[in-house]
C-alpha positions in Angstrom: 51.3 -15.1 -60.1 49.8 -17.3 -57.4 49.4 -20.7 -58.3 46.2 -22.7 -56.7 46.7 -26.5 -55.7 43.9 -29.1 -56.3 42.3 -28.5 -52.6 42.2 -25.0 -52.8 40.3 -24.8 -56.4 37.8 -26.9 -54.8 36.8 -24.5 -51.7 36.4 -21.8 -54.3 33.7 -23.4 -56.4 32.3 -24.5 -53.4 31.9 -20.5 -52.1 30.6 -19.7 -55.7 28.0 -22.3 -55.8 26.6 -21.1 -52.5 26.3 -17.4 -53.8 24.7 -18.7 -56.8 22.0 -20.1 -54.3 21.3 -16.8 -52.7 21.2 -18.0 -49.0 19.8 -15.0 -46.3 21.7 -13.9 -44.0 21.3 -14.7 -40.2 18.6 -13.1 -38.4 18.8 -9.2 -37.3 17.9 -8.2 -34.0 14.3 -6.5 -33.3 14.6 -2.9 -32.5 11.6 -1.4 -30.3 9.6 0.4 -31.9 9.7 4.4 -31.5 8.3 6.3 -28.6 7.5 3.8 -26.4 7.6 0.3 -25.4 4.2 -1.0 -26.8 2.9 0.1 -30.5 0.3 2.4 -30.7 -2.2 -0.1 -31.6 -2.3 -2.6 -29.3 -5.1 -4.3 -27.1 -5.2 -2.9 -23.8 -4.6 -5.3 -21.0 -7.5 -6.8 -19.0 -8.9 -5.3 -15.6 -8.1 -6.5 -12.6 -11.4 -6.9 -11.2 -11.0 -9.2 -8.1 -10.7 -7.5 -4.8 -7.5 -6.8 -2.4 -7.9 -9.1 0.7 -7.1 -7.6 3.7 -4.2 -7.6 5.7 -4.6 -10.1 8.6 -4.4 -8.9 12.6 -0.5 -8.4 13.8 0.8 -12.0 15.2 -2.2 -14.1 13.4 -1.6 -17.0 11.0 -5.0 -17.5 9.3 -4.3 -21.0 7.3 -5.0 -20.2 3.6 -7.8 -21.5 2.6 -8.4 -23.8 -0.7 -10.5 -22.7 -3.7 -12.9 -24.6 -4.2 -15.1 -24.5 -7.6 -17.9 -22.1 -7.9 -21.3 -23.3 -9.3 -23.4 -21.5 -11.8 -25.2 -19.0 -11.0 -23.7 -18.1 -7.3 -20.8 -14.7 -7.8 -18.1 -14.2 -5.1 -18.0 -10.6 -6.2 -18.7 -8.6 -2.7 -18.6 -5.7 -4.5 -22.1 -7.1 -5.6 -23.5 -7.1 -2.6 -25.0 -3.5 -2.5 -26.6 -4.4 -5.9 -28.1 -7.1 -4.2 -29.7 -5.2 -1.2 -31.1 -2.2 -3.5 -32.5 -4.1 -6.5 -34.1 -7.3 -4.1 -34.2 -8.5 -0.3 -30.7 -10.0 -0.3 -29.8 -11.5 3.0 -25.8 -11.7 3.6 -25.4 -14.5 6.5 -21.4 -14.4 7.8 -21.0 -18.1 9.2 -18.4 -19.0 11.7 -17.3 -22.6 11.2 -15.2 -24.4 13.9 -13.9 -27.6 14.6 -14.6 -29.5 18.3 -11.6 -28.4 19.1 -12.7 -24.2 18.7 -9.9 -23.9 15.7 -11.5 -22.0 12.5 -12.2 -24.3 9.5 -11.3 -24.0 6.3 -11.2 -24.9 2.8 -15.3 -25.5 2.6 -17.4 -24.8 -0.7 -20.6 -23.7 -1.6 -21.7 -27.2 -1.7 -20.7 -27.6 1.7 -24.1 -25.1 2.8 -27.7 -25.7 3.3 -29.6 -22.6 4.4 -33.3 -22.2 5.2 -35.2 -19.7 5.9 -38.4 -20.4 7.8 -37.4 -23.9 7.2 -37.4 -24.1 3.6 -34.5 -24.1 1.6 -32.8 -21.3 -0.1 -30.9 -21.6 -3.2 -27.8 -19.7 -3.0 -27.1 -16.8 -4.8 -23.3 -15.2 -3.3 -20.8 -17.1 -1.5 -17.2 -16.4 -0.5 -14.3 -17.5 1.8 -12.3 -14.2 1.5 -11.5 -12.1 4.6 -13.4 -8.8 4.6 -12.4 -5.6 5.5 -14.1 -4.4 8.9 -15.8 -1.4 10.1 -16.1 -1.6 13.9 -17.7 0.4 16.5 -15.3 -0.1 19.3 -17.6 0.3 22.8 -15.7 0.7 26.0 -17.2 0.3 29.6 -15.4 3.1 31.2 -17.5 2.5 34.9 -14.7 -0.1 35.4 -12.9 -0.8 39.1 -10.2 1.2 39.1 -7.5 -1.9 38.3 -9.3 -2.9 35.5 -9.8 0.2 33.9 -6.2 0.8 34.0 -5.5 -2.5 31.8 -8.0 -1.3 29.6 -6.3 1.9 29.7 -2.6 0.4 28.8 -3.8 -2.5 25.8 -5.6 0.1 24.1 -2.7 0.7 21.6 -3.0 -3.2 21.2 -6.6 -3.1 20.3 -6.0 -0.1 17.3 -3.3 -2.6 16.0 -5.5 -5.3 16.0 -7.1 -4.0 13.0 -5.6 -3.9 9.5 -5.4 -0.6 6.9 -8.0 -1.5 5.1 -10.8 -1.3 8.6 -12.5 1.8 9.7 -13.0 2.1 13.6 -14.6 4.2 14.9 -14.5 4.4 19.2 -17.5 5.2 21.9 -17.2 5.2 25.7 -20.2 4.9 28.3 -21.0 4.8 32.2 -24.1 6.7 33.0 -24.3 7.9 29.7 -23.0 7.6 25.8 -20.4 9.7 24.2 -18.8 9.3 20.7 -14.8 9.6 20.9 -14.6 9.2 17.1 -16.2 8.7 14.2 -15.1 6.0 11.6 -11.9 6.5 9.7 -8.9 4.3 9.0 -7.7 2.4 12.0 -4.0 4.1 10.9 -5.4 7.5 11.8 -6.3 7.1 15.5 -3.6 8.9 17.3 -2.7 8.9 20.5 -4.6 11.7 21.9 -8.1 10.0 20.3 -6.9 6.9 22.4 -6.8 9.4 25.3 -9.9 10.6 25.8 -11.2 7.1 25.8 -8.8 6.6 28.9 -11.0 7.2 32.4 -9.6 6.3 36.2 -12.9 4.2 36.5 -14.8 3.8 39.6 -12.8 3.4 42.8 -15.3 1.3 44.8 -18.0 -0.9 43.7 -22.0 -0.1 42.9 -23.9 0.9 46.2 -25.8 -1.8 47.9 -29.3 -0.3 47.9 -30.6 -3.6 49.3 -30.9 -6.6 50.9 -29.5 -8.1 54.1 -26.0 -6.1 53.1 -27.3 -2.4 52.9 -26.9 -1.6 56.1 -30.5 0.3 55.4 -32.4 2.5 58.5 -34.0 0.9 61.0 -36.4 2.1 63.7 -36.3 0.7 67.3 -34.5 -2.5 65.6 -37.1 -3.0 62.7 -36.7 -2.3 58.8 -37.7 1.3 58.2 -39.3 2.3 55.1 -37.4 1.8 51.8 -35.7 4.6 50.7 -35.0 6.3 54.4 -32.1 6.9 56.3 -31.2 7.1 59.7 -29.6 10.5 59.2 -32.6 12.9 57.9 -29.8 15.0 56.6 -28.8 12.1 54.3 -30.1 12.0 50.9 -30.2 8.2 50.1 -28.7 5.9 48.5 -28.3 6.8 44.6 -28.3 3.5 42.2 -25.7 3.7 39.4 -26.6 3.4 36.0 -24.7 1.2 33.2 -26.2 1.9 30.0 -24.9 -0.6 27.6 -28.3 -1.1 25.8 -28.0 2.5 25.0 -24.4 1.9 23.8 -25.0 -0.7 21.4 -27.9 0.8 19.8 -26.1 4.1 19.3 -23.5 2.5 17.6 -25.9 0.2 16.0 -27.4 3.2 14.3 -24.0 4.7 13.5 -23.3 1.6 11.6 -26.4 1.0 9.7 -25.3 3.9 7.9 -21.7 2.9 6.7 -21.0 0.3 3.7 -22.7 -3.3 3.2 -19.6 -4.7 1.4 -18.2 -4.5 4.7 -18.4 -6.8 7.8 -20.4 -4.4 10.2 -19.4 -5.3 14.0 -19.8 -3.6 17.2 -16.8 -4.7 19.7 -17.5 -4.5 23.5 -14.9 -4.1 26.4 -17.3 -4.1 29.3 -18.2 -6.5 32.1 -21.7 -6.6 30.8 -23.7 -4.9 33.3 -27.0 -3.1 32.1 -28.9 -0.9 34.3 -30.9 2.1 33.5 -30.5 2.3 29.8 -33.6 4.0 27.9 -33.8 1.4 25.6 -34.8 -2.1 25.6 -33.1 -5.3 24.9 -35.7 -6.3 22.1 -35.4 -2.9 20.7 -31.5 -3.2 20.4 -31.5 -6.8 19.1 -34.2 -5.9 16.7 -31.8 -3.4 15.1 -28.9 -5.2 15.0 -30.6 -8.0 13.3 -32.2 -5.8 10.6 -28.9 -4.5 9.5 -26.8 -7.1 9.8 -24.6 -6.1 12.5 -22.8 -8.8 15.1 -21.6 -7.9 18.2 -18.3 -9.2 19.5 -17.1 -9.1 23.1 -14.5 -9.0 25.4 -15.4 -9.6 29.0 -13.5 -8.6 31.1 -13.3 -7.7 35.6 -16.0 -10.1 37.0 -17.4 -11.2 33.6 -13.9 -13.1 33.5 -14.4 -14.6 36.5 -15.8 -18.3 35.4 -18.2 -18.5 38.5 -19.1 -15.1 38.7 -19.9 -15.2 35.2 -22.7 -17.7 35.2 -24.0 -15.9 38.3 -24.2 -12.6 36.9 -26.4 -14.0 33.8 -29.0 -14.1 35.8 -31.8 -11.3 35.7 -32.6 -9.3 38.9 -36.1 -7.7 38.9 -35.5 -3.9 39.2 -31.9 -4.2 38.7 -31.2 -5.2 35.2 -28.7 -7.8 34.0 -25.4 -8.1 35.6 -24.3 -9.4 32.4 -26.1 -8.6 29.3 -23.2 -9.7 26.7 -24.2 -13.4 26.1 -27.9 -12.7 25.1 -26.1 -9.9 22.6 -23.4 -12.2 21.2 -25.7 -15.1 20.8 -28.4 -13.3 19.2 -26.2 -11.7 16.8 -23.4 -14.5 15.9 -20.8 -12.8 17.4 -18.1 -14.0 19.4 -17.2 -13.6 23.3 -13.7 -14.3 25.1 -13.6 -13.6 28.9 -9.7 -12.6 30.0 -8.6 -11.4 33.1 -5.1 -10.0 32.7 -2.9 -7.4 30.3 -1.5 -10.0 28.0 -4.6 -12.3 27.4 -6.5 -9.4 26.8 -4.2 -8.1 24.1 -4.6 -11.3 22.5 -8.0 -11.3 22.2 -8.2 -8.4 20.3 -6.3 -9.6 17.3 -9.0 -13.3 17.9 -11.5 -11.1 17.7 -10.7 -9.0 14.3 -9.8 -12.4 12.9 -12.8 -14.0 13.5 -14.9 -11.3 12.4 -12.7 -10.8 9.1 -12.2 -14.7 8.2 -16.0 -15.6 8.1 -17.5 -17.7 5.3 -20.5 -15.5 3.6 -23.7 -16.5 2.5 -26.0 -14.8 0.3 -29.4 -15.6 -1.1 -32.5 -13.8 -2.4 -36.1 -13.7 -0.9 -39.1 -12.1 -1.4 -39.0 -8.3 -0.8 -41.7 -7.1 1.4 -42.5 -4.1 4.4 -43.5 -6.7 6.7 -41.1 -6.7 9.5 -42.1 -10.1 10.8 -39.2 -12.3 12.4 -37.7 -14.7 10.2 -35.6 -17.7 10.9 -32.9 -19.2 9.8 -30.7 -22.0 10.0 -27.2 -23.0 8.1 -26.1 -26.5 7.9 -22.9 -28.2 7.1 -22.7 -30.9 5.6 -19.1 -32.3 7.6 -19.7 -34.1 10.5 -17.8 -33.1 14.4 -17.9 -29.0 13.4 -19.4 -26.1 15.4 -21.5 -24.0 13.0 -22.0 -20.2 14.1 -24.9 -18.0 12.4 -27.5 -15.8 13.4 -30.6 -17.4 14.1 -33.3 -15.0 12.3 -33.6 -11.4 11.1 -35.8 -8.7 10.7 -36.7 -7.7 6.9 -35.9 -4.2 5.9 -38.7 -2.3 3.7 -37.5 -2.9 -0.4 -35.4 0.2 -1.1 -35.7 2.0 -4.3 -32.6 2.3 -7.0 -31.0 5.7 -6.4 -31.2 7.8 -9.0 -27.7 8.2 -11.1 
């Protein structure tokens, strides 16, 4: 037999006394539950209903831009926007906002905008800061000087990868006449041999002088002849080139008035801006452009880089169009323009260019729906002092639509 000391009878009517309590046991782990990680009746998880931003241009740094809260009654939703342009007369107004400087300002709110149309305010109905996704009629003046056309030839690579996955492009070319390379798709799927047949030698000698002290016309027994003769009978004379970039832009105007309204609609020009002998009429373009919200953006380039030349060629010749057409289009529309002369400056506009289009502030506000197509105005203010605001000036109203049947 075992014999039990004082100490040791104690611990055993101190284990008895704690059975006699019935204390659990620790907790057990949690198994899952079977077939599957989630039981059958739980809640399903919320919808993500806030849209993917777009993917920035290659090699930009757009600086994020603060939220800012919301007031009643305005959405950021763009996926509202075709509701908006079906069931009243919503006019979207993209806004460029820059300091004196030309850098892009951010971080501005709602309460930040005043907007009036035909000088009376508008109460605000949609606003957002976030980038939208693109699609762009690329337009390329292929009646170029020889050298310059061949720079536009070797950054066209550069201006595909200027836009981001979620754009559609779609590319024209023009010279005497229009032609449609491609029709929109992702900017991913432009190969190389689309790029291609964008790619002309352009012109190897400038625009005949038809003339002028400089034309070198006929003369008889050392006086001007008669307009539109030669010395040499056997000569037919002189044929004046045509540049139709009125008929550009409107073709791709209409192209565009077509695609989506949740998307920033732009028409980007490579040209040196020189209109001759297009069918259609400044007014007529413009007038289309504004009624669909379109903006045209533009790269100048041979002698619409050239600072001097550039304010020369602005000016209208009677009977021989403008020699630079772009600013009217650009400033009409609330675009943007950046004149560069060589390979590497050019490339860089191109991803300025998408940027500025994509990181717009947009405006949105309700007005009475109507078939009149009367010109209205409009002007945005900000209310920060020392920034550059950029907007369209006016618009034409479409007729009211009717809801589509579903």
């Amino acid at each position: 037999m075992f014999g039990f000391g004082p100490g040791t009878r104690t611990l055993v009517c101190a284990l008895a006394l704690l059975v006699q309590q019935n204390i659990p046991d620790g907790p057990k782990p949690k198994l899952p539950p079977q077939g599957g990680q989630f039981p059958e009746d739980a809640p399903a998880a919320p919808v993500n209903t806030r849209p993917t931003a777009p993917a920035t241009s290659p090699g930009s740094t757009p600086t994020p831009r603060p939220q800012q809260p919301v007031p009643a009654g305005i959405t950021t939703d763009r996926t509202q926007l075709p509701v908006f342009s079906i069931s009243v007369n919503f006019v979207q107004v993209p806004v460029t906002v820059k300091d004196t400087s030309g850098r892009m300002v951010s971080g501005l709110g709602p309460k930040d905008f005043t907007i009036l149309e035909d000088g009376v305010p508008q109460q605000l109905k949609f606003f957002t800061s976030d980038p939208f996704p693109l699609t762009a009629a690329v337009v390329v003046d292929t009646s170029l000087p020889g050298d310059s056309m061949k720079k536009i030839n070797e950054t066209l690579p550069a201006l595909i990868g200027a836009f981001s996955q979620f754009d559609e492009v779609a590319l024209y070319r023009y010279g005497h006449t229009v032609q449609q390379v491609s029709g929109f798709s992702g900017s991913e799927n432009i190969s190389t041999a689309t790029l291609n047949k964008v790619k002309r030698p352009g012109r190897t000698s400038g625009p005949p002088i038809i003339g002028g002290p400089m034309s070198g016309g006929p003369s008889i027994n050392g006086h001007e002849g008669v307009p539109g003769m030669t010395n040499d009978t056997h000569s037919p004379p002189p044929i004046q080139e045509s540049y139709v970039l009125n008929d550009a832009i409107l073709r791709a105007a209409q192209d565009l008035s077509r695609r989506g309204k949740d998307r920033r609609r732009i028409i980007f020009v490579i040209s040196d801006g020189r209109e001759i002998g297009s069918i259609a009429h400044y007014d007529e373009v413009r007038k289309v452009l504004l009624s669909n919200n379109i903006a045209v953006y533009a790269l100048g380039v041979d002698t619409a880089a050239i600072p001097i030349y550039d304010k020369l060629d602005r000016i209208r010749l009677p009977g021989f169009g403008y020699a630079n057409i772009l600013p009217k289009y650009v400033s009409d529309t609330a675009g943007d323009m950046f004149a560069r002369f060589d390979r590497q400056s050019i490339e860089q506009a191109y991803g300025e260019i998408t940027d500025i289009a994509r990181n717009q502030y947009t405006l949105g506000y309700t007005t009475r729906a109507t078939p009149s197509s009367a010109y209205r105005t409009i002007e945005v203010k900000v209310h920060r002092p020392n920034l550059v605001v950029i907007a369209k000036q006016g618009y034409y109203p479409l007729p009211p639509q009717k809801p589509q049947a579903k």
